[in-house]
C-alpha angles and dihedrals in degrees: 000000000000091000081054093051099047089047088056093041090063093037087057090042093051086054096054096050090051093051084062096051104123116210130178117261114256083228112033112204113237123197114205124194125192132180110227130170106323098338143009144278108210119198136210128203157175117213120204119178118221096241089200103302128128097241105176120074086001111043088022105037116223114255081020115123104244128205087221089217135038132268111008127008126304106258123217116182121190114187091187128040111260141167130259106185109316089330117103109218118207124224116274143058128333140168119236104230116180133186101204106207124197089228092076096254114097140184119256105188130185109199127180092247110087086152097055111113109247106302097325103112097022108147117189094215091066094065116116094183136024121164145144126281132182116235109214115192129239129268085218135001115288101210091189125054102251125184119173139149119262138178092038111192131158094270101012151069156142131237107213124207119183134179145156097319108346140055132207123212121189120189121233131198147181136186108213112135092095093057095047096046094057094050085056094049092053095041091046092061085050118087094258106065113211091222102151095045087054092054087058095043096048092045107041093026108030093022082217100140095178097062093039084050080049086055095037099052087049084050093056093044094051086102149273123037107346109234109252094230082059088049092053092045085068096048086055095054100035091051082050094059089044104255097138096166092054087038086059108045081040090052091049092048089062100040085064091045086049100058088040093065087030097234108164103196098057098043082058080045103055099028086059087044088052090051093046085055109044 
């Protein structure tokens, strides 16, 4: 009886110390944050690998709404409101549903149900978007599922979704001059003038580099040494307007204070500027 018990002691041990055994998930979830505009869009993800199997159009039929991921839904957070085509997306959640078509163009949906579980409980009239996407194809094979955000530009970028043979790129966009120029006009009229942020704003948002080479000058002449970054800004801007002679001696002015504050990358900067220039 006692020879009974202790063989069903260890059994029961042996059980207990295989319940505990850890091992990494076939499709790892990745969370992915990027800064966009004024704020952020934040994505969730399942990653399965291919394993060598053939997914799309076998595993994932073709015309048949995907998950485009693995385990639950795919989650796309906006914290601002953005653009996707000519619809405008409010801020909050949503699940990635596509419909991957033999034909190259594929549907890239947003739907209201980002805890659903996969595609189970998808409901179609909880899409907020769907709309056509061409599918390129890969220049080589992706074996893991990989979405990120590329082409990242003040107003503007691209979800990428890759997999196996094809990628996916949605444009993104945000509107969001307006607002920024109506926080430097205010802080413009406060006793700490935003100069440097105005040069910035006139040149990338307004492209008027007159009035950028007007705020960075007031930047440079706030007071003490001028940071270099803020010198060769105004090379920049003075080569682009087509004063050669001021790019130049501006040029030179931050290459010393460059080297003065040994900053690699801008001695290489200005040194190739002044080159372009000569």
């Amino acid at each position: 009886m006692k020879r009974i018990l202790f063989l069903f002691a260890c059994i029961l041990a042996g059980n207990i110390v295989l319940a505990q055994v850890r091992m990494p998930a076939p499709s790892p979830t990745e969370y992915v944050k990027q800064d966009f505009g004024l704020s952020s869009i934040e994505l969730t993800y399942s990653r399965p690998s291919l394993k060598g199997r053939k997914i799309i159009g076998v595993v994932e039929p073709w015309n048949v709404l995907w998950r485009t991921g693995a385990n639950a839904a795919t989650k796309i957070t906006f914290n601002d409101a953005v653009k996707i085509g000519n619809t405008k997306i409010d801020s909050g959640s949503y699940a990635i549903y596509t419909i991957p078509q033999k034909n190259g163009i594929w549907q890239f949906i947003l739907n209201k149900g980002f805890k659903n579980s996969g595609v189970t409980g998808y409901d179609q009239k909880d899409d907020i978007l769907r709309i056509d996407v061409k599918a390129n194809k890969n220049t080589q094979k992706v074996e893991t599922l990989t979405m990120q955000f590329a082409k990242v530009l003040p107003e503007s970028c691209e979800l990428t979704i890759a997999w196996e043979e094809f990628n996916l790129a949605i444009p993104i966009t945000t509107d969001i001059k307006d607002r920024v120029r109506r926080q430097l006009e205010s802080a413009l009229l406060s006793d700490k003038k935003p100069y440097w942020q105005a040069a910035q704003y006139y040149n990338d948002f307004e492209n008027n580099k007159t009035k950028a080479l007007e705020m960075i000058n007031l930047a440079i002449a706030q007071g003490g040494t001028p940071p270099f970054y803020q010198v060769y800004y105004k090379a920049k801007l003075q080569k682009e307007l087509g004063d050669k002679k001021g790019a130049i001696a501006t040029a030179k002015q931050s290459l010393e204070l460059s080297k003065a504050a040994k900053n690699d990358t801008y001695v290489l900067m200005n040194e190739k500027l002044i080159e372009e220039l000569k």
